[in-house]
N, C-alpha and C positions, 0 to 999 in steps of 0.2 A: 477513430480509436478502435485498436481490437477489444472486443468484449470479455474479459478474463475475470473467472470467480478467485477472485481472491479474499479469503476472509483468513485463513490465518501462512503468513511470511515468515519461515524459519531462518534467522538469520546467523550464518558461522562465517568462523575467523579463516578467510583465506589462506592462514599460514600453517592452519592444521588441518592435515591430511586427516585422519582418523575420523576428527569431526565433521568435514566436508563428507568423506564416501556414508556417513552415516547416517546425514540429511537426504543423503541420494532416496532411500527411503522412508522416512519419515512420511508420517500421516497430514503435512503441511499441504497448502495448494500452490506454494510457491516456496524455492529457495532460491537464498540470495549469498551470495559468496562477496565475503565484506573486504575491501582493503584498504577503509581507513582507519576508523576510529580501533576497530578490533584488532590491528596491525602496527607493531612496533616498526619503527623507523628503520632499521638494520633489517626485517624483512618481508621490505615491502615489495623488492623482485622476486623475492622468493614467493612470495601471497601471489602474484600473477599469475608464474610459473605454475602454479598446482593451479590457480583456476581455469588456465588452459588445459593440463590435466584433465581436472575434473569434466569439464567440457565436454572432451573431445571421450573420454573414458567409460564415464559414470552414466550409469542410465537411470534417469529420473522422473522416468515416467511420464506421467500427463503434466508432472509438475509444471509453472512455469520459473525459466531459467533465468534468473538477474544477478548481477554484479552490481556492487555498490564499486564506483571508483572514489579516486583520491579528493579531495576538495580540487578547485582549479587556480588555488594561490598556492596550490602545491609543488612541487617538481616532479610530482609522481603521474598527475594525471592526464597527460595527453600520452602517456606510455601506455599508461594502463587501456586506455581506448585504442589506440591502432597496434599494440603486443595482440590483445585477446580479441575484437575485431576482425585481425586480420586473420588469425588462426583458424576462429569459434565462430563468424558470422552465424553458417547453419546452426546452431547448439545456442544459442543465445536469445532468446527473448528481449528483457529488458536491463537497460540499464541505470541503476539509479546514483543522480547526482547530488552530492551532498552540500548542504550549505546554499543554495542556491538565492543569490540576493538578489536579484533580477531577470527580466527576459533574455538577457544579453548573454547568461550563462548560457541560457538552455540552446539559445542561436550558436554558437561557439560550438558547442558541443553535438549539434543539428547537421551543421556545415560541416566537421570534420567525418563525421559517418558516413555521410552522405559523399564526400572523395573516395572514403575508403572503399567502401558498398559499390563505386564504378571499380575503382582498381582491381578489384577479388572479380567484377562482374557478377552479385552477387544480386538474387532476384527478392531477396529477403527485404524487409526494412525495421529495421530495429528498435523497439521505444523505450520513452523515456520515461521515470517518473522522479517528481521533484521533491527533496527532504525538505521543509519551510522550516524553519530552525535559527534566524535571526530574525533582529528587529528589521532590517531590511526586507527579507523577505516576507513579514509581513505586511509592509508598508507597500510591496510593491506587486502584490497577490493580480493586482488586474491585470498587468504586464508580463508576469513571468505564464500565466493559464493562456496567455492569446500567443505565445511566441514560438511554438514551435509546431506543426502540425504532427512531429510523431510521442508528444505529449502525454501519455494515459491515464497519469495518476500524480496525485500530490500527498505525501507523507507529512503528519506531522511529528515534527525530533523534539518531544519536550527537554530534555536535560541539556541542550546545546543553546533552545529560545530561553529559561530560563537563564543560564548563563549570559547569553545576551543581552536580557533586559536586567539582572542584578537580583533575579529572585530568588529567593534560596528556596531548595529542595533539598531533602534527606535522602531522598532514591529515588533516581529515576523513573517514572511513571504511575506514582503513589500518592497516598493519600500521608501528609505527617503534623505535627504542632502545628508547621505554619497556615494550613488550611484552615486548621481550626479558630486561627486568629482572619479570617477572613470571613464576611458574611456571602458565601457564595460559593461558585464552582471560581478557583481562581485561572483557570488553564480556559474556559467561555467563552471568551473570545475568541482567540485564536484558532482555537478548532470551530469555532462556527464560523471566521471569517473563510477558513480552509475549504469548510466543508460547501460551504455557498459560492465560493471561486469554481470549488470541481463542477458541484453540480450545473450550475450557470454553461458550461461546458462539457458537458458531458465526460468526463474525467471521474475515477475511481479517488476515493477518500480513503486513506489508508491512516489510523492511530498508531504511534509510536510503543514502544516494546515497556516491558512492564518488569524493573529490572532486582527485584524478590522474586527468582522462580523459586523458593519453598514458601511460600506464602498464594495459595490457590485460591482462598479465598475473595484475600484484598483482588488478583490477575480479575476474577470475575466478575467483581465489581468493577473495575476499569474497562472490561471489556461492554459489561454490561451500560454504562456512562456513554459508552463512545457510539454503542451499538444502538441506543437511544435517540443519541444525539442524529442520525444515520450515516455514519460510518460503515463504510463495506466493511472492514476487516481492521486487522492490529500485526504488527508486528511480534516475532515470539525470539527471546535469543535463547533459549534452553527446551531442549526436543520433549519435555514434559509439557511443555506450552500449549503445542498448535491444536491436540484434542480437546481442551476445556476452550480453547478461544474459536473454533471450528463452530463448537458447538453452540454457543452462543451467539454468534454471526450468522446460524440458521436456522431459518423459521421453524417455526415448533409443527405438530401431527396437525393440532389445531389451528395453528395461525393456516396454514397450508389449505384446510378442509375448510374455511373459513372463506378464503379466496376463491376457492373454486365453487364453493357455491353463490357466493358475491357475482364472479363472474360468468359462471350460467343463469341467474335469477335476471341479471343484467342483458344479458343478449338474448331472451326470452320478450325481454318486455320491450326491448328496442325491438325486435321484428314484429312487435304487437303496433310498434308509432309509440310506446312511451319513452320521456328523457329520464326518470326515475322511477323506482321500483322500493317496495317495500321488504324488508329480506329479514325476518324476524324481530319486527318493529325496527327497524335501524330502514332511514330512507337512503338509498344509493343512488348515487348517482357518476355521473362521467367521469370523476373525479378520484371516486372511490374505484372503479375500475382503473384508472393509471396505478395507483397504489397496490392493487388486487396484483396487478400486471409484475410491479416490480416485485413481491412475494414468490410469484410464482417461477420468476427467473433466477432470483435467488436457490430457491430449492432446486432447479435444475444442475445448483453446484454441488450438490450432497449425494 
């Protein structure tokens, strides 16, 4: 897996121009160019058509560059993969698959790249990451993380798994009444089953978009929830998003100075022959240093 900071994915509607060249900028660390759910039916060649555009156009910096295509019960999306593909390979990063109910998708979709990627002769290899968003694909989390080696990340789509399983929600990615008739986090599951598939795999954790963007405080708290939970990052669908979500997906002055003296008090007292070390009455050890370790890669995204 390529190693990509992603903590906040600004997500726009493949069918509008304006909005795509806008993300081209944006303070996100990734944009994703959507052509299903954000894309009405009548144009959904149109939505390709500008993501090749955008592609081939738009310069997006360090961003990384992904396309959400069609679901694959669609008639849209085996177009959508060898249209932009075959255009965009270099301009393309990731591509992410929606709806995904088993490994069997992400192989489908593994194996057509992978034809493509000879035909262009193309030296690139392109990845994937997976929306978890039915009941299926929660059921089948250990099969769809083993099934493809260009795999990176797994998303979770709460307003799709909701729908799925029959639960209602008021807004997508929120907190509403029916929480409050629950004694718990009612989304706890499934993002921890999520987030223990990736990590088990070394795969990126990605939460689902937060869908009140005038509502910053509830986005924070959810980001905050997710960023707890340890979630890399969150999806953003309005370019107000990605700086408060950015910023909460990276470690603080403190946490940062914290780790680095964690892990110089640490490799001091390992060249002394000690397994742990005392670092302001807090004992450390090997363990604390992997965690020190993941802080400090993280801020290398900031």
């Amino acid at each position: 897996m390529i190693d990509r900071v992603e903590r906040s994915i600004l997500v726009v509607p493949g069918s509008n121009w304006k909005m795509i060249a806008k993300a081209a900028s944006a303070s996100a660390d990734a944009i994703c160019i959507d052509l299903e759910d954000a894309v009405a039916p009548d144009q959904k060649a149109t939505a390709r058509t500008l993501a090749i555009r955008a592609l081939s156009e738009l310069d997006f910096g360090t961003k990384t560059r992904q396309v959400r295509i069609n679901a694959l019960d669609s008639e849209y999306a085996y177009r959508d993969v060898v249209d932009i593909v075959e255009a965009c390979h270099q301009n393309l990063d990731v591509i992410v698959v929606p709806k995904v109910n088993s490994g069997a998708d992400l192989q489908f979709v593994g194996t057509l790249l992978t034809q493509i990627e000879m035909a262009v002769k193309s030296a690139r290899h392109i990845g994937l990451e997976a929306l978890i968003e039915t009941a299926q694909g929660r059921f089948n989390l250990a099969g769809i993380v083993t099934a493809s080696p260009r795999l990176e990340g797994l998303i979770y789509g709460s307003g799709d798994y909701a729908a799925s399983l029959g639960m209602p929600m008021e807004s997508i990615g929120g907190m509403d009444a029916h929480d409050a008739q629950y004694p718990g986090h009612r989304w706890h599951d499934v993002m921890q089953a999520i987030l223990v598939a990736a990590r088990a795999h070394d795969l990126r954790a990605i939460d689902g978009p937060f869908a009140d963007f005038r509502d910053e405080a509830g986005l924070g708290r959810a980001c905050a929830i997710a960023r707890a939970m340890g979630f890399d990052g969150k999806w953003c669908i309005h370019p107000a998003q990605p700086e408060i979500v950015t910023a909460v997906f990276s470690p603080t002055d403190t946490e940062i100075a914290w780790a680095r003296e964690v892990m110089d008090a640490y490799m001091v007292a390992q060249a002394a022959g000690a397994g742990a070390v005392n670092v302001r009455g807090k004992m450390i050890d090997a363990a604390n240093l992997r965690m020190m370790q993941k802080v400090l890669a993280r801020a290398g995204g900031g």
